[in-house]
N, C-alpha and C positions, 0 to 999 in steps of 0.2 A: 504494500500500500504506500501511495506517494505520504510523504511528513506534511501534517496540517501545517498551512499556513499560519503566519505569525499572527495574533491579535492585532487589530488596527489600532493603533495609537490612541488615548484617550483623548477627550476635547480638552483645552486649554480650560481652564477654570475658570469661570466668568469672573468680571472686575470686582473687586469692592467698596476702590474708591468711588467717593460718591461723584466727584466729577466726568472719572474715567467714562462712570453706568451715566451719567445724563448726555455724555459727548458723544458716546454710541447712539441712546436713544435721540438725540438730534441729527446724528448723517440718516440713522434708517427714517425717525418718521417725518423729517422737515426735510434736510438734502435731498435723499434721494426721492421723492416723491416729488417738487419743485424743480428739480431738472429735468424731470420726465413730463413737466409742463402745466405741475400744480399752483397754487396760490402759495405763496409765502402767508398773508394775511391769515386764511385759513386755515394750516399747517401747525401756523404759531400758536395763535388761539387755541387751537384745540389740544395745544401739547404744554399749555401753561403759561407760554411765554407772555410777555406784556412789548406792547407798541409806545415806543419813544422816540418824535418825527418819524423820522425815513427808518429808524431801527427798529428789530425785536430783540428784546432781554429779555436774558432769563438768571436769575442768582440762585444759587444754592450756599449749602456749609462750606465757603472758603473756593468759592472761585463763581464766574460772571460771565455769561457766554453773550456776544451779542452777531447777530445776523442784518446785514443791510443790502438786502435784494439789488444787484444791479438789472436793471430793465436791461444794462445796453449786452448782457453777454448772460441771458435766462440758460446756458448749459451748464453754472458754475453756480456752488454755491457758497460763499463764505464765511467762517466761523471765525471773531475775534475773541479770544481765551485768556481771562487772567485767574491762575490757576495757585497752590498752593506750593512753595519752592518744593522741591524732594532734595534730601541730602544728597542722596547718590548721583542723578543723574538729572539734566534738565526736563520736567513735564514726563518724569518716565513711566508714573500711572499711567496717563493718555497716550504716549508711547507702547506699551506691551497692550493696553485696548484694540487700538488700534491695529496693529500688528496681529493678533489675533483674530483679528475679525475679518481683515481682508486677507492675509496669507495663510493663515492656517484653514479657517472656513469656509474662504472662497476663491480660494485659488490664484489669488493675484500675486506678482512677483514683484519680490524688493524692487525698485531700480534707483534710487538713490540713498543714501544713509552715511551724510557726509557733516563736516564741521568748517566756515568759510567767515573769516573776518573781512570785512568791507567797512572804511570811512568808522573804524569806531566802533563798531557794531558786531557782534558776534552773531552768525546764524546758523542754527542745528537745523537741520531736514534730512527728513523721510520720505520717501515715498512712495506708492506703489501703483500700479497700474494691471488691468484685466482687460483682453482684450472678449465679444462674443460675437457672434453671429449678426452684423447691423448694430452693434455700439462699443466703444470703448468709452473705458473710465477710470479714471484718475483720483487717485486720494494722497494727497499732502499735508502733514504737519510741519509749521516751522517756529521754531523758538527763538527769540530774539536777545539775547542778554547783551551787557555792554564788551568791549573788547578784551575785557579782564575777568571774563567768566561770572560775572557778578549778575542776581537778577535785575534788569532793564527798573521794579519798584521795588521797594526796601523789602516788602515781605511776599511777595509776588513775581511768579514767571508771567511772561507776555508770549500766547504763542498763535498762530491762526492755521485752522485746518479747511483745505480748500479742496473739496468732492466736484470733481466734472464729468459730466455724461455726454460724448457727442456720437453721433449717427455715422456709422459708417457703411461703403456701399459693400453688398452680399453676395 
């Protein structure tokens, strides 16, 4: 008799930070629903968020997400994240979330995971990419600290995760 096959790897353990679980539940039930051609307005509302002008907020224990729909480019969605420092590593809750949810669950490949100072500025990014049948899409984290590794606010990282969905031909 051929030797069974291995067990299939276990799933990643879902987040516990509480920003990690509300940054997820903003790319699935706000991103990716509003790239596919939904309302932001509606999206928000119905996921708690509050409308401030052109923004949606949303605050939790120790970090503030806010979403400002651009009209001119409806395949992007963008997330601005000010999040709680981690000792270890910059926003590495929302990192391993992340991470987890597009390449381990769905199959998308790293293709960036670099560190680049620019004018002052330190920038950590990630990112990944899936391509399918008639769309690809793009999920990026970037962390902004100052050029001396320091968080950009005295007790807060600054980072923005940008989800794009565009149409491709089949």
């Amino acid at each position: 008799a051929a030797p069974a096959a291995p067990p299939p790897e276990a799933p990643p353990a879902p987040p516990t930070d509480p920003a990690a679980i509300a940054l997820l539940a903003t790319l699935q039930n706000i991103c990716i629903p509003a790239t596919e051609g939904g309302s932001y307005a509606k999206l928000a509302k119905a996921n708690g968020w509050r409308k401030s002008g052109d923004t949606f907020t949303y605050k939790g224990q120790g970090f503030q997400f806010s979403i400002n729909p651009s009209p001119s480019n409806p395949t992007d969605c963008e997330v601005e994240i000010t999040s709680a420092v981690d000792p270890e590593s910059p926003a590495k809750p929302l990192v391993i979330a992340l991470h987890n949810w597009a390449a381990l669950e769905r199959g998308y490949s790293l293709y960036r995971n670099d560190k680049n100072v620019t004018g002052g500025l330190e920038y950590i990014t990630r990112s990944w990419e899936h391509d399918d049948p008639g769309k690809h899409e793009a999920l990026v984290l970037t962390t902004t600290r100052k050029a001396d590794d320091t968080p950009m606010k005295r007790d807060a990282d600054t980072s923005e995760m940008i989800y794009s969905e565009t149409k491709t031909s089949t």
